[in-house]
N, C-alpha and C positions, 0 to 999 in steps of 0.2 A: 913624545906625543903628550906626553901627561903634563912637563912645562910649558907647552904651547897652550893647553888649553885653557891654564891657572892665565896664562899671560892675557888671551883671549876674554877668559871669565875677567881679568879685571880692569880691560878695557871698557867692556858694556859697562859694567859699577859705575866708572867715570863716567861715560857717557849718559847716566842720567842722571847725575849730579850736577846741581848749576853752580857749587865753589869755584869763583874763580880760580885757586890754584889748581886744582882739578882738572879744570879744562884745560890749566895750561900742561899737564903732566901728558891729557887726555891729547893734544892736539902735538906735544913733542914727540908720543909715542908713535902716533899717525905718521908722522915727517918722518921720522927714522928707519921705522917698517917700510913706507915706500923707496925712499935710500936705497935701503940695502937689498931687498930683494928686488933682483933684476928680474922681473917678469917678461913675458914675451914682450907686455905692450912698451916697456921701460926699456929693451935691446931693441923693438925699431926706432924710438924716439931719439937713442945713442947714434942709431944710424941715420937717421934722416939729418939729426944736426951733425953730423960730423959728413955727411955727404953736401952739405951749404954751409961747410963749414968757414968757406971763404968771403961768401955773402954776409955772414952774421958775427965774424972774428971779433966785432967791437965789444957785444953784448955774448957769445957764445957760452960762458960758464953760468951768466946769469940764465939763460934759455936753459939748460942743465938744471937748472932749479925748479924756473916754473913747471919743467917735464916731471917732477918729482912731484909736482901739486895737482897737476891739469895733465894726466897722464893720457888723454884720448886728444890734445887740443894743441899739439907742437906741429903736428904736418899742416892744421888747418891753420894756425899761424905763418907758419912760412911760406904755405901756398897765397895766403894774402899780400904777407910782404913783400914775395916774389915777382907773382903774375897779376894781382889785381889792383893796378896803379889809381892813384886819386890822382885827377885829371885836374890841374890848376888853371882856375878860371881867370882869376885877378890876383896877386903877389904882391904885398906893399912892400915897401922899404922896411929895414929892419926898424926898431926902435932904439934908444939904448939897452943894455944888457940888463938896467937897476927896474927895469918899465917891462911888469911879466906878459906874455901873449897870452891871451886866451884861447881855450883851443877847445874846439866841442863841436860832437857828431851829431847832426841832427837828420829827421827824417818828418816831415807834416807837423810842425808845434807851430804854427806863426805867432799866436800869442805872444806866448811862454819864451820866445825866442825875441819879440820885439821887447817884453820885461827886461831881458837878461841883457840885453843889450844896453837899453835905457839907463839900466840898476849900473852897472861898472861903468858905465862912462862918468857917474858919476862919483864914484869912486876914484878915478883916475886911470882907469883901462883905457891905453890913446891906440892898442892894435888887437884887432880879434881875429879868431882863425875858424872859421868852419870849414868841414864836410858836409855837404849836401848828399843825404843816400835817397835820394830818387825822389825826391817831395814832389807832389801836388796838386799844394793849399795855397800856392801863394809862397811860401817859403825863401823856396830860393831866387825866386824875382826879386822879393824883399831887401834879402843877405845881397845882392847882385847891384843894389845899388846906394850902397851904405857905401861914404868912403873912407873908414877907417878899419873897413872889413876885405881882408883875405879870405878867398873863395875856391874851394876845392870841391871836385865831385867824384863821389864813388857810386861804381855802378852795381857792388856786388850784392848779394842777395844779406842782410845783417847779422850776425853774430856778437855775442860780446866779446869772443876772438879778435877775429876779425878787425874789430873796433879798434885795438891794442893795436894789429899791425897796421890800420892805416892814419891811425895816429900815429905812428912809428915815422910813418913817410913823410910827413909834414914836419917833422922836427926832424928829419932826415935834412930838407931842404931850410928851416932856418937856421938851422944848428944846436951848438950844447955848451955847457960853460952860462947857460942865460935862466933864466926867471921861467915857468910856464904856471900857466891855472887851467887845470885839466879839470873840464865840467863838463854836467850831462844838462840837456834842455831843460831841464825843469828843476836847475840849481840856481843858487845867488849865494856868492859868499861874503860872509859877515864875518866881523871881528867887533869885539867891546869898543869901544871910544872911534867908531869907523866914521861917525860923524863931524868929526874935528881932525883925524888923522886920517889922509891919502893912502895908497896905495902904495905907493912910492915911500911914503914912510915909516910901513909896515915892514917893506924890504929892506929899506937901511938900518931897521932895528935887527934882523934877522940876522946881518951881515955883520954887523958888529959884532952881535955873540956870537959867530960860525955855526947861525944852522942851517939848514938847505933842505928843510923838508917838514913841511906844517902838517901835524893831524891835524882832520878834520872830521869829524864825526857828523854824522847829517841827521839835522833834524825835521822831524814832519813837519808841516804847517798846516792848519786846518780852518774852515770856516766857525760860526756856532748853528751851524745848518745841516742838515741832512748831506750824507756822503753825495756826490754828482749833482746836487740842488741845482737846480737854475733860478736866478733871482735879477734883478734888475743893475747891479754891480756886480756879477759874475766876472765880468770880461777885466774889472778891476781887481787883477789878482792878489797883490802885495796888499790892497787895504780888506781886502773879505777873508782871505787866509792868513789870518793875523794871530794865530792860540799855537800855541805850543805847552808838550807836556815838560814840567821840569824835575819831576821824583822818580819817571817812569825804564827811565834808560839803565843799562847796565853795562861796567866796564873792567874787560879783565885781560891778562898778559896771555900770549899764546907765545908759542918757540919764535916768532918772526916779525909778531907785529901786534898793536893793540886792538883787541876786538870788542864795539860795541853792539849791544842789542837792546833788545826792550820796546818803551816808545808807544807811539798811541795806534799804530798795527798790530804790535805784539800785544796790550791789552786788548784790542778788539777780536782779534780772527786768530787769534792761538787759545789753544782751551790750557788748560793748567799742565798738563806731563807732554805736551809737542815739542816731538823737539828741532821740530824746523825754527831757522832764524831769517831774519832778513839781516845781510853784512852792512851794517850802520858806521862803519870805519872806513873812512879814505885819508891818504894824503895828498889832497887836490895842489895845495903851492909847492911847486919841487924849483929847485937848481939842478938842470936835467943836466947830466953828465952823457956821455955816447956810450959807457959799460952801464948805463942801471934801463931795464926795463920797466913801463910805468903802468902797472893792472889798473884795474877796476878798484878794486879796495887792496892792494898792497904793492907796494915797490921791491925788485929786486934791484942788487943782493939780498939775502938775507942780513938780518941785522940792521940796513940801513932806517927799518921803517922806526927805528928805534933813539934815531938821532934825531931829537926834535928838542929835546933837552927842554921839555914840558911847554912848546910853545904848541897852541891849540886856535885854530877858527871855525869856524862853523857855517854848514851847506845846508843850508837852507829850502828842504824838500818838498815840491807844490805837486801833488797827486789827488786824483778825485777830483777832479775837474769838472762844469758837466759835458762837454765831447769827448772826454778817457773813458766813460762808457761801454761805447761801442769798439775803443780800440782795447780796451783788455781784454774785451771778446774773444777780435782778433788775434790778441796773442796768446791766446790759449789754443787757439784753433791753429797759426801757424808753431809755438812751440819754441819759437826765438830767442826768448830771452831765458836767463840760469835758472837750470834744473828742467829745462822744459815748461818755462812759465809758470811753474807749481806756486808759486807767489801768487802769483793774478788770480789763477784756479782757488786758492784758500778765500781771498776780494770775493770775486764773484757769489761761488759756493754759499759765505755767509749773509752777504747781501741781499740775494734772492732769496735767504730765506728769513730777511727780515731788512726790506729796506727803508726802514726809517732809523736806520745805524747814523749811528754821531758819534765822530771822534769829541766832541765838546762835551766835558763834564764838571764839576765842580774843583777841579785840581787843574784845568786849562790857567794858562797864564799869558796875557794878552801882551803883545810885544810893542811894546810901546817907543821902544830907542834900543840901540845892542848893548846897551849894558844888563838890560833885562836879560840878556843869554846867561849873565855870569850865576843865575840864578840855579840853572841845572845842573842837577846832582854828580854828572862827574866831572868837571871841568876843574881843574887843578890852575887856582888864581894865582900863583907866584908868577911865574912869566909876564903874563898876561897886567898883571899891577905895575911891573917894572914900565912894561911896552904904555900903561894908558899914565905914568909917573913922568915918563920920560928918561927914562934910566937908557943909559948906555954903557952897563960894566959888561966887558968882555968874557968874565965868569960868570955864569949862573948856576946855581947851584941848587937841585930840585930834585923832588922825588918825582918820576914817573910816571909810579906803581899808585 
């Protein structure tokens, strides 16, 4: 008892220390403790996946993992995967395998979703894939008559679960062995030199040095206006949300994957000892295999989020909108989104009680072309100079950390 307790007492220690190797000790010791102690809720989770065990045999060890992380969230996973099918509206041809899909759930964004569209076609996104979860703004009429857009609808109630498994089912039906770009409505992904280099020859750099999994760390984007401002270019998102913070982020190794935080939320609505984060770590570009399952901010196996062999792009995040509003309300009041919207709740909370909040301060850096990205404090440019050099060595040879 008296070991347990030292082990306990030197968890908290860690857990309020922001060294990165800390947290990585703090977040190894987390994974292992859940490992190994079989709790009740960790012998149904063994049960429930080894009772579908024959539905899920592709990805079933990886499921074993994420049970170990998301220990309340494997039944509501599989009951998605299972019984609450995404109804395929419209199905294109495949593309080539070198040409990634895009894939993203959406639910009421028409803007934000007509950007997103707009933004990668010009990049060279020639196939998209949405979920439609019950819109309607207009939305899925939108998505419904675009022809290079695949059309799926889910009718269930949203979770970021959920999300996972009915994304699951669409790359169920295009397959694996191929390219995906997994984004949320209110992303654009960007790379340094993306205006002289495609899409297409992002992935034949990636392929050459054998990686198959980009961090992507997301950054805010903001006006120089008032959070939710309404102005006469509101609706012109990409030119009014034009700042980003470049000193404010932080990036550290955890047992499984790279975790970023920081950012011009963390300066605004976290007071100094919180220790809530927002997960500012994805690997949105994957070569999706049929054994690796694709989270929200981490890919199983374990280990894989680590093969990236320092190649990095960037998600591009448009929040504070002024119609997000009235829907962070709601998601506080329905509770939907991680943690029970406690996110939103921290938004709200500080804005009401002061809204003439500006993420815009004098350390904003106006993004003028994607090279301006490479200006943020953690981006690790080796990769990244070979890909905008034009280099093609098969080695690369990089720190990380």
């Amino acid at each position: 008892m008296c070991f347990k307790k030292k082990i306990i007492g030197i968890f908290h220690k860690v857990r309020k220390n922001r060294n990165p190797y800390l947290l990585y000790i703090r977040s190894y010791l987390s994974y292992m403790i859940k490992k190994a102690r079989l709790t009740k809720k960790s012998k149904i989770n063994h049960y429930i996946i080894s009772k579908y065990e024959e539905q899920v045999k592709c990805f079933k060890h990886e499921l074993y993992q994420f049970s170990y992380v998301h220990t309340d969230s494997v039944g509501i996973f599989i009951n998605a995967y299972l019984n609450e099918p995404v109804i395929p509206v419209k199905i294109l041809s495949l593309p080539p395998k070198k040409e990634p899909i895009l894939l993203c759930l959406v639910k009421n964004d028409i803007e934000r979703i007509k950007l997103q569209v707009e933004y990668h076609r010009k990049i060279g996104i020639k196939h998209f894939a949405y979920i439609d979860n019950m819109s309607d703004d207009g939305t899925f009429e939108w998505l419904k008559k675009q022809g290079d857009i695949s059309l799926f609808v889910a009718n269930g109630i949203y979770n970021n679960i959920k999300q996972r498994a009915w994304n699951r089912q669409v790359t169920d039906i295009f397959g694996y062995d191929r390219w995906y770009l997994m984004l949320d409505s209110d992303e654009l992904f960007m790379y340094p030199d993306i205006e002289r280099k495609k899409m297409t020859d992002f992935i034949v750099f990636l392929e050459k040095n054998k990686i198959n999994n980009v961090f992507s760390p997301i950054i805010d984007m903001y006006s120089n206006d008032k959070l939710f401002a309404k102005s006469e270019n509101s609706h012109d998102i990409f030119s009014k949300y034009c700042y980003f913070d470049i000193d404010t982020y932080k990036k550290a190794r955890s047992c499984s994957k790279y975790v970023v935080d920081g950012g011009p939320r963390a300066r605004i609505f976290l007071e100094k000892n919180d220790l809530f984060r927002w997960a500012l770590e994805k690997y949105a570009l994957v070569k999706l295999s049929k054994e690796m399952m694709v989270g929200s901010h981490q890919n199983y196996p374990y280990g894989y989020s680590f093969e990236t062999k320092g190649a990095i792009a960037f998600l591009l995040h448009y929040q504070f909108l002024p119609d997000d509003y009235e829907k962070y309300k709601a998601f506080i009041v329905s509770k939907i989104h991680v943690n029970g919207s406690k996110g939103y709740k921290k938004y709200m909370d500080k804005f009401n009680q002061n809204p003439n909040l500006s993420f815009y301060y004098n350390g904003s850096q106006k993004l003028n072309n994607s090279m301006d990205l490479l200006k943020i404090n953690i981006v690790d440019k080796v990769v990244l100079e070979k890909f905008i050099d034009g280099s093609t060595d098969n080695a690369i040879k990089t720190n990380n950390d």
